[in-house]
C-alpha positions in Angstrom: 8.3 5.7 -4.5 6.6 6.8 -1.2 6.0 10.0 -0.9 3.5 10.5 1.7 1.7 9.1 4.3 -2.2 9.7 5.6 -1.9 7.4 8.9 1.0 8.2 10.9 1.3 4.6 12.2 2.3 3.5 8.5 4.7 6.1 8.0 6.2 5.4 11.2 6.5 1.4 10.2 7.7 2.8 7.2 10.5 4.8 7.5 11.8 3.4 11.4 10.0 0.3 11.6 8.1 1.2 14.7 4.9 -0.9 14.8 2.9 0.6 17.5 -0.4 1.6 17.1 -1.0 -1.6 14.0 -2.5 -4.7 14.6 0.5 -7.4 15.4 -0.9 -10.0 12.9 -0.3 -7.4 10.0 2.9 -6.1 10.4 5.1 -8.4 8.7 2.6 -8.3 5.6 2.3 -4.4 5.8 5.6 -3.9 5.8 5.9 -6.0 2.3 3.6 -4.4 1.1 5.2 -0.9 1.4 8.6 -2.5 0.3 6.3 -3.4 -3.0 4.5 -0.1 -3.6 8.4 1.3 -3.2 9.9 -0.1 -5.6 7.1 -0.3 -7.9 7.6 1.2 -11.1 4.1 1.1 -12.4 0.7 -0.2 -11.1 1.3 -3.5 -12.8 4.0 -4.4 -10.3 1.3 -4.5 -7.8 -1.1 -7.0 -9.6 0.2 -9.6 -7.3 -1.8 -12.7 -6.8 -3.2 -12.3 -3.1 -3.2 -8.2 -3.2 -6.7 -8.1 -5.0 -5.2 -4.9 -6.6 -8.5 -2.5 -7.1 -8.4 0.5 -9.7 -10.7 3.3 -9.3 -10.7 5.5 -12.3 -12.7 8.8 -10.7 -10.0 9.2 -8.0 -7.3 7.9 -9.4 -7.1 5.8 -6.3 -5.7 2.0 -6.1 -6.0 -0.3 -3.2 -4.2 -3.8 -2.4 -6.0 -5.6 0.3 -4.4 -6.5 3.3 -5.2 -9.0 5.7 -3.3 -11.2 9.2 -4.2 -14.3 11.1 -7.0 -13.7 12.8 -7.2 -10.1 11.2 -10.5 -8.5 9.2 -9.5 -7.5 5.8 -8.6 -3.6 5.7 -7.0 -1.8 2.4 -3.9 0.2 1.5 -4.8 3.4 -1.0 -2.4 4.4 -3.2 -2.1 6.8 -6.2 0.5 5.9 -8.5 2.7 9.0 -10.2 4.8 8.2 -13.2 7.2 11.8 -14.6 4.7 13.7 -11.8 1.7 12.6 -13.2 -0.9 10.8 -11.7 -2.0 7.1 -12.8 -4.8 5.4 -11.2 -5.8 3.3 -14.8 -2.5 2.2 -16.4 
């Protein structure tokens, strides 16, 4: 579940779809992605071929890539809670 957004421009795609402010050739990818990190129970729900899911064990920070025709490759964080606490190495 999403609880919280850093860039306002995801949370807006996020919760009312609106798209300004992201790169047009990423949209219909970011918003599968967050549909995926929603209903993601653990972090192996997001070890998707194509996501290059990344670990980091310090932060406790994971990252999918994403990318779009025409696009440069940019990355979604994400820290992963399960009962409150926080997984980054599950």
């Amino acid at each position: 579940m999403i609880q919280r957004f850093r860039q306002t421009e995801l949370k807006k795609l996020f919760e009312s779809g609106n798209s300004a402010g992201i790169n047009p050739h990423r949209v219909k990818y970011l918003r599968q992605i967050l549909a995926l990190i929603e209903t993601s129970d653990s972090i192996e729900d997001m070890d998707l071929p194509g996501l290059n899911l990344h670990e980091r064990d310090q932060s406790g920070m994971c990252t999918v890539e994403v990318s779009g025709a025409g696009a440069s490759h940019s990355r979604i964080k994400m820290k992963i809670f399960i009962n409150g606490v926080s997984h980054g190495n599950v």
